[in-house]
N, C-alpha and C positions, 0 to 999 in steps of 0.2 A: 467469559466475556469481560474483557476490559472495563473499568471504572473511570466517568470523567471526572477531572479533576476541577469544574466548574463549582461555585458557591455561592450560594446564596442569602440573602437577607429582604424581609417585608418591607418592599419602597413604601407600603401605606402605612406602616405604624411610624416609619421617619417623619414623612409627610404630615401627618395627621398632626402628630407631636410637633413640627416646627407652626401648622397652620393653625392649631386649635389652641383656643387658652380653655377649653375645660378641664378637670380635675379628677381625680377622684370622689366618689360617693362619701363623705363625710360620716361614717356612724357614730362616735365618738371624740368628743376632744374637749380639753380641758388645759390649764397652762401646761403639766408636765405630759399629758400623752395624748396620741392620735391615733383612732381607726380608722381604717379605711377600705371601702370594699371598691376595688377594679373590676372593672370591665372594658373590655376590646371585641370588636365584632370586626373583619374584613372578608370579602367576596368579592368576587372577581369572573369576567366574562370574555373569554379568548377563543379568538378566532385565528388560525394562518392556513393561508392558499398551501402554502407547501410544511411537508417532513422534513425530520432530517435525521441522516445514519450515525449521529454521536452517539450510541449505543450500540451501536450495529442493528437496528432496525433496517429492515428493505421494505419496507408498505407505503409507498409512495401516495401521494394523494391532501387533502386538506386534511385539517383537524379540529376540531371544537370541544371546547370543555371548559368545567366550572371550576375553581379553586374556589375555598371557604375556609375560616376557623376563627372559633369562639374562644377566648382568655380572660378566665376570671380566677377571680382569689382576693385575699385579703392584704393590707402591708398596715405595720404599724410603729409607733416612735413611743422610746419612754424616757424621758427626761431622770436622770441619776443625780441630782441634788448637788450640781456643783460638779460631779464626776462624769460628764460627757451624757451621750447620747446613746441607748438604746435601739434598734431599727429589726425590722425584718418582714421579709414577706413569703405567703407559703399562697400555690396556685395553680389551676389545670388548663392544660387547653386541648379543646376537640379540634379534629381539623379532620377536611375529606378534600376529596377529588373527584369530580365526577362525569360523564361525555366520554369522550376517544384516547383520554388524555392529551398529556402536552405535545408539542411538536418535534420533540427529542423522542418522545416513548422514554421520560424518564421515568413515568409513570402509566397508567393504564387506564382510567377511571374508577380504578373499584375502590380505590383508598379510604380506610376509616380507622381513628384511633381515637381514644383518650387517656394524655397521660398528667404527670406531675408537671410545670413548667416553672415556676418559681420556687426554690427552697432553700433561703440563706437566712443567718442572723450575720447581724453587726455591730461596732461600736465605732461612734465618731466622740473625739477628745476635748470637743467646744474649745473653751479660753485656758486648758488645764497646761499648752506647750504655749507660749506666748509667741514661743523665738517662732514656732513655725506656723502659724498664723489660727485664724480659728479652723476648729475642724482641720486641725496640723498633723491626725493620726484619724487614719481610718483604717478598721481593721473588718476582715467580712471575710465568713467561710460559705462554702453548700453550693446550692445549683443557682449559679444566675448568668448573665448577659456579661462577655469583656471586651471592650473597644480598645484597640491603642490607636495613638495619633489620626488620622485621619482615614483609617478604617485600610490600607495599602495592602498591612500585612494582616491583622486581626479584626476582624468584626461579628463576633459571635458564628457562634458554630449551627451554622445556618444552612447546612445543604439540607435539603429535604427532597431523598430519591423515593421512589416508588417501587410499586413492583414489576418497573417495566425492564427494571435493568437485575442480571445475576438471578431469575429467580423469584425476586422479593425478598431476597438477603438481607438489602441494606435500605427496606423498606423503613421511613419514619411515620406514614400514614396521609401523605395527601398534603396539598400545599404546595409543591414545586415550587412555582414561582413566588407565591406570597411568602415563602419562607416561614411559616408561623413560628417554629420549634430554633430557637436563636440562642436558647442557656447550654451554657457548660455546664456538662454533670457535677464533676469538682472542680472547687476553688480554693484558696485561700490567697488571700489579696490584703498586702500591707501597702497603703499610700499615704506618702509623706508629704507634708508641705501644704500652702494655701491653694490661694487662685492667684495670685501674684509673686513672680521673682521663680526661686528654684522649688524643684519639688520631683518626688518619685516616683515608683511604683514597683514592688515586686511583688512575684506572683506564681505558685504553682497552678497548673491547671491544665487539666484530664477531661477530654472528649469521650461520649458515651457510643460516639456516629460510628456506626463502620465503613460507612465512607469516605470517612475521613481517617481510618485504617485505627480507630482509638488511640490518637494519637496521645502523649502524653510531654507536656511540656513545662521550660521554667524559665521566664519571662523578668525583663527588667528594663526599665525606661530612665533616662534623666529629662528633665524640660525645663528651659528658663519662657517665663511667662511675663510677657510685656504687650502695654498697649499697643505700639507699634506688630507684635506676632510674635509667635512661637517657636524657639527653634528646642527642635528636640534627638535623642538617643536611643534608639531600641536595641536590645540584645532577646533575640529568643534560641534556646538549648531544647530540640526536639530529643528527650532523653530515652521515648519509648514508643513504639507503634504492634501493633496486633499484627502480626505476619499472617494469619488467618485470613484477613481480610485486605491486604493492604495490593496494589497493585505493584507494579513494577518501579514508578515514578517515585510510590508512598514507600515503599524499601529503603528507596536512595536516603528518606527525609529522617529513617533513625539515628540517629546522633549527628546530624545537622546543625548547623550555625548558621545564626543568620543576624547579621548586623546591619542598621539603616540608619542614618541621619536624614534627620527632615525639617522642614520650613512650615510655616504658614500663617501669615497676616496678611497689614497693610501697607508697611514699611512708614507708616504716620501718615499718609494720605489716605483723604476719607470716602475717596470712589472706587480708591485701588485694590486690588486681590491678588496676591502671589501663594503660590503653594509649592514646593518639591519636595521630592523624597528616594534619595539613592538607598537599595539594600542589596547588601551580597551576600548571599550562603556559601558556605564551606560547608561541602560532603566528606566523607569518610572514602568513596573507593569510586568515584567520577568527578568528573569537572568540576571544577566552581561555579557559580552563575549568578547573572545579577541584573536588576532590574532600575528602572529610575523614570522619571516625570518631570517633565517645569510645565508649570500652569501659570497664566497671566487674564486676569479678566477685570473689566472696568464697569461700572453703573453710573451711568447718566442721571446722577440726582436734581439738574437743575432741570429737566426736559421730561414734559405729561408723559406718565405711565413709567417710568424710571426706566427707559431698556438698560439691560445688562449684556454684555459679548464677554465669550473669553474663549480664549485659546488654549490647547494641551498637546504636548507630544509627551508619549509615553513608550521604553521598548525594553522588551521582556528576553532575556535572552533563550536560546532556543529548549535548554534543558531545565530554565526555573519554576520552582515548588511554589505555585500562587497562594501556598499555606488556606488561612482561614477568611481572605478578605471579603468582603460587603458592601454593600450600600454605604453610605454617609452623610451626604452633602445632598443626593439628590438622582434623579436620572444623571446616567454616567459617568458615578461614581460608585463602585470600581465597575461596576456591569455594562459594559462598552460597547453600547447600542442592545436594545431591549430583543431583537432576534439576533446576532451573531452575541452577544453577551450573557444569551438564556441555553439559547439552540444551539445554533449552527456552529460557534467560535469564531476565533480564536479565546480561548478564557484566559487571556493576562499570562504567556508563555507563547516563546517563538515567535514572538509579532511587533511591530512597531503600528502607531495608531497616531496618526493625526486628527485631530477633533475640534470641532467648534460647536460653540452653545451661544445663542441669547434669549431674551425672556424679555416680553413687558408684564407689568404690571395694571391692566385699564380700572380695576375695584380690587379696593382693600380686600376680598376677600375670593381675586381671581388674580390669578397668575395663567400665561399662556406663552411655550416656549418651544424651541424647534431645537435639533442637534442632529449634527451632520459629524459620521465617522468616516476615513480611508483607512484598510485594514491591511498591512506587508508582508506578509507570510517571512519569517528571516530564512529558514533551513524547509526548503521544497521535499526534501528526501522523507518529511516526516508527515508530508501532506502539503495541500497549500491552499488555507482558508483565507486566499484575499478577495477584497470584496469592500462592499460601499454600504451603507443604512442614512438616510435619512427619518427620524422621529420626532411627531407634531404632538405633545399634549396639553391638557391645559388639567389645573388645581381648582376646584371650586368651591370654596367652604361652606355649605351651603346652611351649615347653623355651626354654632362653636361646637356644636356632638359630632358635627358629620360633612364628612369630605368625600366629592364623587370628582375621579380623574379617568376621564377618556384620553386613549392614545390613538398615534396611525402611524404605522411604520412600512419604509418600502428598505427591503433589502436585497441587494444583486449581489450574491455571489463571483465570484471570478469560474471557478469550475465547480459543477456538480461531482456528485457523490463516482462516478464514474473514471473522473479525470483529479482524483484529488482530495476532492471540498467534501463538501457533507449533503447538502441538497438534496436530495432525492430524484431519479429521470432527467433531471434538467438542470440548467442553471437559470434561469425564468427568472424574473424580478419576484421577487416575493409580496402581497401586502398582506400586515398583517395589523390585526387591531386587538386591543384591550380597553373593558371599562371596568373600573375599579370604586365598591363602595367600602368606604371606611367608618367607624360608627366607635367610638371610644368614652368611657366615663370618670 
């Protein structure tokens, strides 16, 4: 059975993290060190009218089911007397699945695990490199979380299948959607530079997932950092993949090049929002292929509730490696409409996508926003998942610990699973919904 190539990352721990100012549980602290005990709690409650055969499922029908996971552990900082920074964090997280499972059957409901999810130490260089500003050397090995740029190409290694696909081969334990399981097994991560001006990142780093074929990579960014925005370089060298596990698609991604330049600020206007990001792989024994985005959106800062609009075209050409991207920014970012972005597809290959988003804001501590996708299937020969999603949610912080976010999503397919698409019996409008509690410390 074929493996998708879809990825995932936790909208609620982004969420949570940009809406909440709570912290960490404080055990410890003194001028030169800090303990700290974590905790993450998120759950989730989904519902959709319709299946779909991205796994090769044919059980046509609704689906209901629960996602959950628990993440706790310790992080802690020791001040070196003049000699930088100390850091590190060691941590578990449970996570299940439970009902009919997802609407893919990328999972089943029976999912249960617990495993390691945080295990790195680190050193930051405080005032000891002046030229490159404070904290001008950060060095950090072991299992944690890597973002680059604006999550296009890398967002943590976030798929989380079940055992509805292969078996339960490339079972991580429940969660699908919520993505709990988001660390790279290995790292070593050298970043250079401040917050301001230039600065780097290189970085070895080995995936544990097997569906993402254990991939094994060596990663390198340049970025100039200005108030006006970012403009930045990625090179990533796919040097090794588990042939055991890897599909057809993850074959091609061994010794793989992938190059991107990207964008993203305000260009010095302070409503304005620009983002892009072109990348091209170089394969070894097929095509090139390459991907790219302009995004433009504005906020209404002198007008009650600040709406915010923005517009994105984005096209994935028909044979490119959507690598490890994620979440980032928010709904629809990279996960492109919450049923074709979860389920049905297209997942960021063979598709062009027009999109629009706005949001108001009515209380500081609600947000309430809609986003409307068209989805182009580029090469039909390989299927052809076009199709339409409108998604209505809103963010609600309902104390600085805790954030509940309901969604509603209607999705039309172009063809079912029969003529094409993935749908199941039909091509029916889909509705589907999710409510989402987030609970962090």
């Amino acid at each position: 059975m074929s493996k998708p190539s879809v990825l995932q990352r936790s909208a609620l721990a982004l969420l949570i993290g940009a809406a909440s100012q709570a912290g960490a549980v404080e055990l410890y602290s003194d001028e030169d060190t800090h303990l700290n005990a974590n905790l993450e709690a998120v759950f989730g409650i989904f519902h959709s009218r319709e299946r779909y055969a991205t796994t090769g499922a044919t059980q046509a029908g609704s689906a209901s089911w629960r996602e959950g996971y628990l993440k706790y552990g310790i992080s802690a900082d020791q001040g070196l007397g003049g000699a930088g920074t100390a850091y590190g964090a060691f941590g578990f997280l449970s996570s299940g699945t439970w009902g009919d499972g997802d609407a893919a059957s990328f999972t089943d409901g029976s999912e249960r695990t617990t495993k390691i999810e945080d295990a790195y130490l680190g050193w930051r260089s405080g005032d000891l490199f002046a030229v490159l500003g404070e904290d001008g050397v950060d060095l950090s090995v072991g299992r944690q979380n890597i973002v680059v740029g604006d999550g296009f190409l890398i967002n943590g290694d976030a798929l989380n299948l079940g055992k509805g696909v292969a078996d339960g081969e490339f079972n991580r334990g429940g969660g699908y959607y919520l993505a709990a399981r988001k660390n790279f097994d290995q790292t070593a991560v050298l970043r250079l530079g401040g917050k301001q001006g230039w600065r780097s990142d290189l970085m070895w780093i080995k995936s544990d997932n097997r569906a993402q074929a254990r991939s094994e990579m060596y990663v390198g960014t340049l970025e100039h950092v200005a108030e006006a925005g970012t403009l930045g370089l990625t090179y990533i060298d796919v040097k090794d993949v588990d042939k055991q596990y890897a599909s057809a698609s993850q074959l091609a991604r061994d010794g793989m090049k992938t190059y991107s330049l990207r964008a993203q600020g305000n260009a010095g206007v302070q409503d304005l929002f620009l983002s892009a990001e072109y990348a091209r792989q170089d394969k070894r024994k097929v095509d090139n292929e390459n991907a790219w985005y302009l995004e433009a959106g504005w906020t209404f800062s002198a007008v009650a509730w600040s709406p915010k609009v923005n517009y994105r075209y984005s096209r994935f050409s028909d044979g490119y490696d959507p690598l490890f991207y994620g979440l980032n920014r928010g709904f629809g970012t990279w996960f492109q409409g919450e049923v074709a972005g979860n389920y049905a597809g297209p997942f960021n290959s063979n598709t062009r996508i027009h999109h629009v988003g706005a949001s108001v804001t009515p209380l500081e501590n609600l947000s309430v926003g809609a986003l409307w996708f068209d989805y182009d299937t580029l090469d039909n020969d390989l299927g052809d998942l076009s199709g339409r999603e409108l998604d209505v949610y809103a963010q609600w912080g309902v104390t600085d610990n805790l954030m509940v976010i309901p969604l509603v999503g209607l999705y039309q397919p172009k063809n079912s699973a029969d003529n094409g698409g993935t749908q199941l019996a039909s091509n029916d409008r889909n509705l589907y919904t999710q409510l989402m509690f987030a609970l962090s410390f």
